[in-house]
C-alpha positions as CSV (number, residue, x, y, z in Angstrom):
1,X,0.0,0.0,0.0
2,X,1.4,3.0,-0.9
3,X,2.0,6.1,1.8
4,X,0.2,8.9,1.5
5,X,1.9,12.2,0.3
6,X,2.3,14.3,3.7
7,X,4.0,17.3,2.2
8,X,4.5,18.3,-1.4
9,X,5.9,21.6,-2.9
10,X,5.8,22.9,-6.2
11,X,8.3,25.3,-7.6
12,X,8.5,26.6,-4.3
13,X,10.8,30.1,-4.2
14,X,11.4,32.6,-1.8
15,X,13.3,35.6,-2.4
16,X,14.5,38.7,-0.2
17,X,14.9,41.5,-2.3
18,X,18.2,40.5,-4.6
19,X,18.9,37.2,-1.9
20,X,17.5,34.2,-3.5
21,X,17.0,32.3,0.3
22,X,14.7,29.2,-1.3
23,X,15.4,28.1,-5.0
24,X,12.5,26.2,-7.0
25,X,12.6,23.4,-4.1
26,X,9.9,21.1,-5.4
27,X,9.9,18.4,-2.4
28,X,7.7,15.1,-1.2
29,X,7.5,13.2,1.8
30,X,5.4,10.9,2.8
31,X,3.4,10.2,5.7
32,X,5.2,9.0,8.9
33,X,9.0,9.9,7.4
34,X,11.4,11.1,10.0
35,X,12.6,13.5,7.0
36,X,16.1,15.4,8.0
37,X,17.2,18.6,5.9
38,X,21.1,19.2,6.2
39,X,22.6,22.2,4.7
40,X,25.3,24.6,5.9
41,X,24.1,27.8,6.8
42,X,22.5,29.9,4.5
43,X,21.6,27.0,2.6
44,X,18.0,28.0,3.1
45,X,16.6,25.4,5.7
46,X,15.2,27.6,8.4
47,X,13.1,29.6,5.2
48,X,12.5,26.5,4.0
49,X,10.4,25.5,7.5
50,X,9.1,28.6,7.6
51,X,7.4,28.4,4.4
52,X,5.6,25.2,5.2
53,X,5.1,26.4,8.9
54,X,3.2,29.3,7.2
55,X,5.4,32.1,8.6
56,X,6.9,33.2,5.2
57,X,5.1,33.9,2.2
58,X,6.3,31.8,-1.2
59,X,7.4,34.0,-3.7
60,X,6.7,31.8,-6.5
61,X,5.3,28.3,-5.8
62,X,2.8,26.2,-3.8
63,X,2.8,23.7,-0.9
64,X,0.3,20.9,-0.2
65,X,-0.8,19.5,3.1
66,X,-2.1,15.9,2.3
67,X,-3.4,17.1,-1.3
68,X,-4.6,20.5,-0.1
69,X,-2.9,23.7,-0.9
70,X,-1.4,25.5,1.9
71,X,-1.7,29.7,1.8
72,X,-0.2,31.7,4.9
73,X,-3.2,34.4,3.4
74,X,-6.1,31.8,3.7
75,X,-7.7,31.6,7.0
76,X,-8.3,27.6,6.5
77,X,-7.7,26.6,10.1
78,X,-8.2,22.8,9.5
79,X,-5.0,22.4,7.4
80,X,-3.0,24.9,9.7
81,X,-3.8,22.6,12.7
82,X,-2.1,19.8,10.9
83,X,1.0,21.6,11.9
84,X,3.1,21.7,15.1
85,X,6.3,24.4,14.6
86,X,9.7,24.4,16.6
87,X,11.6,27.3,15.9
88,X,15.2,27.5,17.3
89,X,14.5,30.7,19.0
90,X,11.5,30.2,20.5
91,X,11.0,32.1,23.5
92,X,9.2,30.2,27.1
93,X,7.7,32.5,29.6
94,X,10.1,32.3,32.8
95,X,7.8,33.9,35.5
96,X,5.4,30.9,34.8
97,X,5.0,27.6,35.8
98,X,4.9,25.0,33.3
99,X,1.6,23.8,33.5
100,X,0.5,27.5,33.4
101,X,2.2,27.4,30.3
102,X,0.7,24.6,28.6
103,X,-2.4,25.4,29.3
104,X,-2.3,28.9,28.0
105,X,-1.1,27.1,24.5
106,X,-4.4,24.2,25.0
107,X,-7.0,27.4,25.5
108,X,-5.4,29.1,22.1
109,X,-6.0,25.7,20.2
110,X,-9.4,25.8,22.1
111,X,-9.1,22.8,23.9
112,X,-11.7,22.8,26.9
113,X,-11.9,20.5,29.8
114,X,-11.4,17.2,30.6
115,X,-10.0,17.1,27.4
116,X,-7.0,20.0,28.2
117,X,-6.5,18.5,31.5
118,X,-5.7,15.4,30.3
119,X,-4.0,16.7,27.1
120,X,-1.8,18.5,29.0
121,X,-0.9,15.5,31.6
122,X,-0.2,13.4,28.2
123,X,2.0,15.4,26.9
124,X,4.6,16.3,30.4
125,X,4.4,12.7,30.5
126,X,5.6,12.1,27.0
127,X,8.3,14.7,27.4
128,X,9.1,13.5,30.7
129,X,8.3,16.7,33.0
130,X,5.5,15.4,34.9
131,X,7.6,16.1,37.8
132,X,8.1,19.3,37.1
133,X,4.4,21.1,36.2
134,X,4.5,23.4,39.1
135,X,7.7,24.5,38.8
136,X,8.5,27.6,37.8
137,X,10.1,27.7,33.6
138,X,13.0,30.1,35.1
139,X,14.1,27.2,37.3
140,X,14.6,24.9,34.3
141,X,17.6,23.5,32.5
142,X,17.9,24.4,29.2
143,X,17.1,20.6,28.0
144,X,13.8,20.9,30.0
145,X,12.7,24.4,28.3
146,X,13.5,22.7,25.1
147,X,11.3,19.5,25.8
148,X,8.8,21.9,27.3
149,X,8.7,23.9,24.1
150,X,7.9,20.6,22.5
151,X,5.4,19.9,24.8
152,X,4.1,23.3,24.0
153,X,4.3,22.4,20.3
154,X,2.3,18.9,20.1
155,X,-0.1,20.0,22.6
156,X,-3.3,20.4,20.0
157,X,-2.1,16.6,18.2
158,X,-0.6,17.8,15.0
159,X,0.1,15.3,12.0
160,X,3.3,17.4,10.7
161,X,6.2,18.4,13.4
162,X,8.2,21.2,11.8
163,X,11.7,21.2,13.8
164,X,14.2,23.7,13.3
165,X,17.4,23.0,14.8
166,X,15.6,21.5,18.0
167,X,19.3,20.2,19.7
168,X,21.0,23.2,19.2
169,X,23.1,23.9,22.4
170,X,21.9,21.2,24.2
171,X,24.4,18.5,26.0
172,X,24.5,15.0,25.3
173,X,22.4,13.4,27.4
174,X,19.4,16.3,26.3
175,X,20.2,15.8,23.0
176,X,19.4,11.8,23.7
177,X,16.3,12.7,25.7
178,X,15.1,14.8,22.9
179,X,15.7,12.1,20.0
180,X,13.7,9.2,22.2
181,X,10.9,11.9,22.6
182,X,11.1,12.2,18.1
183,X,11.4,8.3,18.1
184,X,7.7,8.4,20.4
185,X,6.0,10.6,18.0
186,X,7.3,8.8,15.1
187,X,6.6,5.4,16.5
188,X,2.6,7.0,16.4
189,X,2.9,7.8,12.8
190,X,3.5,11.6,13.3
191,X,5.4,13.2,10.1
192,X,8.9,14.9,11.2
193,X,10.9,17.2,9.1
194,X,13.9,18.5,11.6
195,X,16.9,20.1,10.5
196,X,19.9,19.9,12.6
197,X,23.7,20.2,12.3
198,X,23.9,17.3,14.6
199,X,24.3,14.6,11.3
200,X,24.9,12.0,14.0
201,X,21.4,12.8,15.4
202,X,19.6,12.5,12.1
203,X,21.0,9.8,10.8
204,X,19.9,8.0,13.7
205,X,16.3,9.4,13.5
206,X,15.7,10.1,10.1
207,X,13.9,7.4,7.2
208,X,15.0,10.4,4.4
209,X,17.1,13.5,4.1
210,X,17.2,16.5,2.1
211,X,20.3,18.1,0.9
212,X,20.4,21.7,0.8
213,X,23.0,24.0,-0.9
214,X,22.8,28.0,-2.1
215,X,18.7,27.5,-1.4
216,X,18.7,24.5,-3.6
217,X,17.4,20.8,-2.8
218,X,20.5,18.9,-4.4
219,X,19.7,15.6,-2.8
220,X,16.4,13.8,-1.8
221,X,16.3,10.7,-0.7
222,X,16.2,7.8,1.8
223,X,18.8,7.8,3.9
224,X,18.9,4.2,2.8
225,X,19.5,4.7,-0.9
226,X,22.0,7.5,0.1
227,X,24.6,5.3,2.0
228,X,24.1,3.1,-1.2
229,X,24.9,5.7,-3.5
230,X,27.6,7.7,-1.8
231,X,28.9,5.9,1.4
232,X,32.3,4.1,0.4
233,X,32.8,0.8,2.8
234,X,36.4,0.2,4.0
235,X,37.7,-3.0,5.0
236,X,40.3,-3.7,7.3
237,X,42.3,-7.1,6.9
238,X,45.2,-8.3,9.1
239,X,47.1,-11.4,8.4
240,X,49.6,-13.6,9.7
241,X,51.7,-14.0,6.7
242,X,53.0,-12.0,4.4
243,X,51.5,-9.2,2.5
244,X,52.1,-10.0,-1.0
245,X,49.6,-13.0,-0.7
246,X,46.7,-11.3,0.2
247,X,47.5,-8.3,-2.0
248,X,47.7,-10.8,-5.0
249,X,44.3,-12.2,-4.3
250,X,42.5,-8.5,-3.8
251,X,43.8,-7.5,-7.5
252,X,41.3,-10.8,-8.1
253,X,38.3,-10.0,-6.5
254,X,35.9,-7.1,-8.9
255,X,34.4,-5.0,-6.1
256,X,37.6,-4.6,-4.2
257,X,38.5,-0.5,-5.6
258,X,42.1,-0.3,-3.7
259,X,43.7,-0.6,-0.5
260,X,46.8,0.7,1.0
261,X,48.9,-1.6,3.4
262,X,49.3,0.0,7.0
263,X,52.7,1.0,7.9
264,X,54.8,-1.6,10.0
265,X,52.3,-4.2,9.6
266,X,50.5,-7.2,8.3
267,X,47.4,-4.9,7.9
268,X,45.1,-3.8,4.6
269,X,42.7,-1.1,4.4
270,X,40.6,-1.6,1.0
271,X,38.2,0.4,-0.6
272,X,35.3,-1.6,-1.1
273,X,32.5,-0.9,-3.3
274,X,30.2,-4.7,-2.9
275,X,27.5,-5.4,-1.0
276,X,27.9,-6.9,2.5
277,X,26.9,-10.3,0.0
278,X,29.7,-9.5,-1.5
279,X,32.3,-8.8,1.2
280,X,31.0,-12.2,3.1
281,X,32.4,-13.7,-0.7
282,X,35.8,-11.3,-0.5
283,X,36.2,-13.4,2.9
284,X,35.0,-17.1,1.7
285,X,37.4,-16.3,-1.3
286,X,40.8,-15.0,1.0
287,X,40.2,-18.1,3.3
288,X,40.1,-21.1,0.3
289,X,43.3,-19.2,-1.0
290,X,45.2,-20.2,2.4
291,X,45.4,-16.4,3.7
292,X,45.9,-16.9,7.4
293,X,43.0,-13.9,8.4
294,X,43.6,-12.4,12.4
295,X,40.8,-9.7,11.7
296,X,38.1,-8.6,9.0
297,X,36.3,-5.6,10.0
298,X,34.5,-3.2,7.9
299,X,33.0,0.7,8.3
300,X,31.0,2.6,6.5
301,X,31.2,6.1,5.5
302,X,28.8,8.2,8.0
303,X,26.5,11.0,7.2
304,X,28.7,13.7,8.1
305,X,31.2,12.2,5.7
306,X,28.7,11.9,2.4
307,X,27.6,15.6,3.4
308,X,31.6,16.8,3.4
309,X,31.6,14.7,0.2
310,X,28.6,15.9,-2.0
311,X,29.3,19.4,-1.0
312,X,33.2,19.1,-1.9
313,X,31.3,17.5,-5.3
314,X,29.1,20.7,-5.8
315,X,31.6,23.1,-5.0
316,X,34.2,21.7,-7.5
């Protein structure tokens, strides 16, 4: 069965007097991705959000929420509470308490009671600040007022979570706390597009990613299909005996691209370009030759690496 389209954009442009910010991005992602957007800055990701966030107005182009076009202009509340928006500057109230808080975000979205009440109690619990709803926000660390401003935006149930740079300052244990609070909503089918300069974080959460450079979407694609297209594997072979053995039967093997022997040792690293199919063969192969194999490890080029990579690629 196929997904339905979550977000779609057509042609979609924004430009600030002679800065062109957005450049004809046209974009799909489906319902339930975890959809990361990487770019340097400037590459046009925070317009980008705010675009589909309705906060900026599209100079050219359009954007569809599940099939229906999406105008900042057109008061059509039903799409506009699809959406739940995290920007990186977002500002909590520190002479209140968080439930205070909250609730003053429910009554905007009109939610009335029981159903705020318990709204409100399901979403501390989800972001793990029951503990803390009379507290006052001053009093928080910055990890709590950033899972409180997620609270904040989930709190009328959206379908699409618009994230801009969520873990920006945040430690490491925060940053995890936040990313197992992303994995919740994705695990109930909510729709994620976060952008981040933590790659570690998104490759960890994301199902796709968009690559933005100059306000242009260079890449889209699973995050799947791009460690297939870009990552290069490299394995590591150590060896009792000599080198020139195990060197002779790698100029044998098709999907082996290279390798360079590691100084003052019995040690290989090759660039490998098969499948792990075919590195479990590049293994079977070195064994029924008589190469005496101490280790056999391989790695795979992260997403910080491929990002480096592709923008090294554009630039050149």
């Amino acid at each position: 069965m196929t997904q339905e389209i979550a977000i779609a954009t057509k042609d979609l442009t924004k430009r600030f007097e002679r800065h062109l910010a957005v450049n004809n991005v046209n974009l799909e992602i489906r319902s339930g991705e975890v959809y990361g957007l990487i770019g340097p800055n400037g590459a046009g990701k925070t317009t980008l959000i705010k675009m589909l966030a309705c906060m900026e107005e599209p100079t050219i182009g359009e954007i569809y929420l599940y099939g229906d076009r999406l105008l900042l202009s057109s008061p059509n509340l039903r799409l506009k509470r699809y959406l739940g928006y995290l920007p990186d500057d977002f500002p909590v109230y520190g002479e209140l308490k968080v439930w205070d808080y909250l609730e003053y975000f429910a009554r905007l979205y009109h939610l009335k009671n029981p159903q705020r009440d318990q709204r409100i109690f399901e979403v501390l619990d989800m972001v793990q600040l029951t503990g803390k709803k009379d507290s006052y926000i001053a009093n928080l660390s910055r990890g709590m007022k950033q899972r409180l401003s997620l609270a904040r935006t989930i709190i009328h149930e959206p379908l699409l979570l618009l994230l801009d740079e969520p873990v920006s300052g945040l430690d490491p244990i925060a940053r995890q706390q936040f990313r197992d609070i992303i994995k919740i909503l994705a695990s109930a089918g909510m729709t994620v597009i976060i952008s981040s300069h933590v790659l570690s974080d998104l490759a960890e959460l994301c199902s796709s990613v968009g690559i933005m450079e100059l306000g242009s979407l260079v890449e889209s694609t699973s995050l799947e299909n791009l460690y297939q297209q870009h990552a290069q594997c490299l394995i590591t072979i150590s060896t009792l005996g000599e080198i020139c053995p195990l060197e002779e039967q790698l100029r044998r093997f098709p999907y082996v691209g290279g390798w360079e022997v590691v100084s003052n040792s019995k040690t290989v690293k090759v660039k490998f370009t098969g499948s792990q199919a075919d590195s479990a063969e590049l293994i079977k192969e070195l064994i029924n030759a008589g190469i005496e194999i101490t280790n056999f490890s391989s790695t795979r080029e992260d997403l910080e690496s491929i990002f480096l990579k592709l923008g090294h690629q554009q630039a050149s």
